[in-house]
Structure formats: structure tokens, C-alpha cells
C-alpha positions as a Markdown table, in Angstrom:
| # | Residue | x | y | z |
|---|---|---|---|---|
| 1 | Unk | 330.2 | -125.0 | -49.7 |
| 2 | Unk | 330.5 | -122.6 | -52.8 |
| 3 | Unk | 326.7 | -121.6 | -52.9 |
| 4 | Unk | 326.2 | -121.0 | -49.2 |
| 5 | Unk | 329.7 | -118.5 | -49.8 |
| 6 | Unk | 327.1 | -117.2 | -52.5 |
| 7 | Unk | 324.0 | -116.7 | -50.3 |
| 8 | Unk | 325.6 | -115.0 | -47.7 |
| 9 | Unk | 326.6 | -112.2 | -50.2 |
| 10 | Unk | 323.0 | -112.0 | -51.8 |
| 11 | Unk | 321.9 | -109.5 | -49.1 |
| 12 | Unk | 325.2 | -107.1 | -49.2 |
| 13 | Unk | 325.1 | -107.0 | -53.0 |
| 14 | Unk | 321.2 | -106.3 | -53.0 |
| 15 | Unk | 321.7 | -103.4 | -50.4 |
| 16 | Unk | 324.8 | -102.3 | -52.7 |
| 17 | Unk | 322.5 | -102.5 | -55.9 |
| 18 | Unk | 319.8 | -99.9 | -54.1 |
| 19 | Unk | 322.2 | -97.4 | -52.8 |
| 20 | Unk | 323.9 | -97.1 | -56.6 |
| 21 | Unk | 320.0 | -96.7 | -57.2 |
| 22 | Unk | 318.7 | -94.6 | -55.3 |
| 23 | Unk | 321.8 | -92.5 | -53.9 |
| 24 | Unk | 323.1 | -90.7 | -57.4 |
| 25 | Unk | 319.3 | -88.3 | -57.2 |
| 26 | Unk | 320.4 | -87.2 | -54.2 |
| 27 | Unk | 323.8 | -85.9 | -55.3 |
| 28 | Unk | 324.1 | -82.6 | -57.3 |
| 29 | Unk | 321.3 | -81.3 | -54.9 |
| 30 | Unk | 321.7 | -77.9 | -52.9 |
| 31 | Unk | 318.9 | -77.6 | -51.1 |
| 32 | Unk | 317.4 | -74.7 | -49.7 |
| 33 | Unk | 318.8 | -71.4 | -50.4 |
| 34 | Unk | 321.2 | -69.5 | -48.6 |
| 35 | Unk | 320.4 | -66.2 | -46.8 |
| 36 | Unk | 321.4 | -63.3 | -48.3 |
| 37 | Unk | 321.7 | -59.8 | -46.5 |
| 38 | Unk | 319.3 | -57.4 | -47.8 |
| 39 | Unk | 317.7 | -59.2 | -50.6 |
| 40 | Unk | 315.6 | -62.3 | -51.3 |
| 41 | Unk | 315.1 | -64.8 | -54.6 |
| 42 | Unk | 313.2 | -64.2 | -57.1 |
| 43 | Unk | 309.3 | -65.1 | -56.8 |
| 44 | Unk | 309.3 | -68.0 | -59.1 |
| 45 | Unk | 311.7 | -70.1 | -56.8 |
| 46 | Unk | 310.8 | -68.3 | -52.8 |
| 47 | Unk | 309.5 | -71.1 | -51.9 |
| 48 | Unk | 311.2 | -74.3 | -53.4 |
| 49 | Unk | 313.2 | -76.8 | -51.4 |
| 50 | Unk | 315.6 | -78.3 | -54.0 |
| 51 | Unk | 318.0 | -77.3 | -56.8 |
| 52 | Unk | 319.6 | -79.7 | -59.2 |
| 53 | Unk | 323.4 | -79.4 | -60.2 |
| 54 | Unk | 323.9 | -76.3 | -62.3 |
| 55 | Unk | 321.0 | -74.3 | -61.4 |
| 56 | Unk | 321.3 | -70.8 | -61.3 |
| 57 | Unk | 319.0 | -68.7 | -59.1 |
| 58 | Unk | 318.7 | -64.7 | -59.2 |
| 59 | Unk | 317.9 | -62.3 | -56.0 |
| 60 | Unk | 316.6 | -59.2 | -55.7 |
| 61 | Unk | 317.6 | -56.5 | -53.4 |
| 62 | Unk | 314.7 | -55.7 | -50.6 |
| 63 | Unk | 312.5 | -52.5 | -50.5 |
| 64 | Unk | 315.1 | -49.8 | -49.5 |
| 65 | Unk | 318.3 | -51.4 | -51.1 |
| 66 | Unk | 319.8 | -50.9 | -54.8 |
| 67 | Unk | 322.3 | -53.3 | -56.2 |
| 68 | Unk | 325.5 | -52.4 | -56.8 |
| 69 | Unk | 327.4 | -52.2 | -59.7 |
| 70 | Unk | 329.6 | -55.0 | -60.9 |
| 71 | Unk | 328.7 | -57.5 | -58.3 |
| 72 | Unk | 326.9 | -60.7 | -59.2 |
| 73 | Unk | 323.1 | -61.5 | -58.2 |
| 74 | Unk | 322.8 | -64.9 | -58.4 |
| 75 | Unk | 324.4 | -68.1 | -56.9 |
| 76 | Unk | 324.8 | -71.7 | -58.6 |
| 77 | Unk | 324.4 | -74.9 | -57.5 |
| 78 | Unk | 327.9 | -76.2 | -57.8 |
| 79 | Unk | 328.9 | -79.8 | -58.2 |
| 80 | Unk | 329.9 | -80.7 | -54.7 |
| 81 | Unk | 326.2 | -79.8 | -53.7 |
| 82 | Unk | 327.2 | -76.4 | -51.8 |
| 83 | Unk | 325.9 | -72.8 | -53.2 |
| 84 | Unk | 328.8 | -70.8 | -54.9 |
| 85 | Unk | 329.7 | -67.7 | -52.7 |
| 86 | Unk | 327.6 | -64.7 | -53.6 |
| 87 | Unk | 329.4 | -61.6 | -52.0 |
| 88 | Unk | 326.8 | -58.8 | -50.3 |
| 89 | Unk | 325.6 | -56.8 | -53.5 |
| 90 | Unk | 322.5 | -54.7 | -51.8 |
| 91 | Unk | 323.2 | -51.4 | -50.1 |
């Protein structure tokens, strides 16, 4: 009676084993970019999909926009996987 108690666990620890696996690249990802009025990343990232935890990215204000002072120009990719908040800083 013991190992059939066994068996019928085998599959729920397996599927337990690949989601510690394969779950923990996922965290710590942001994704795509947010918008942000009047400007646009830089060059080297436009197109990329995916940012790890911690990564910093940098925008530029469009053609007709300057920055303005004393406000940031970059977001992070925060632990909970959201962008930080990045207040409007082209005008």
C-alpha cells in the first residue's frame, strides 16, 4: 500500500520539479517598454522584447522636444517585473 501512496505522487512532484525549473527565468522580466510621451529609447534597445531585473534603459526626447531639467530619463526594471514610473520629461 505504501509504494502505490508513492506512485501516485511521482507525477505531482515531477510537474513541481519543472515549474521551480523553468518558472524562476521568467521572473525579474519586464518585457516590452513602456510608451513614453514625446520620446523613444535609445537605438541599441528599440527593438528588444525583454529586460532582466535591474536593467536600466535611457530615452531620448523626439525631433522637436528638449529634456527638461532635473527630471530623470530612464526607467528600471524593478523586482516585481513592472517598469519604475518615469514622469513626462520632453517638452
Amino acid at each position: 500500500m505504501g509504494s502505490g501512496r508513492c506512485r501516485s505522487l511521482l507525477p505531482a512532484l515531477l510537474l513541481l520539479l519543472v515549474l521551480l525549473l523553468v518558472l524562476p527565468s521568467a521572473w525579474g522580466d519586464c518585457g516590452p517598454l513602456p510608451n513614453i510621451s514625446h520620446a523613444e529609447p535609445t537605438e541599441d534597445v528599440k527593438d528588444k522584447q525583454s529586460f532582466s531585473e535591474g536593467s536600466t534603459v535611457r530615452f531620448v526626447c523626439v525631433t522637436g522636444y528638449t529634456k527638461r531639467p532635473f527630471l530623470s530619463d530612464a526607467v528600471q526594471c524593478l523586482t516585481n517585473s513592472q517598469w519604475s514610473h518615469l514622469p513626462e520629461f520632453c517638452g
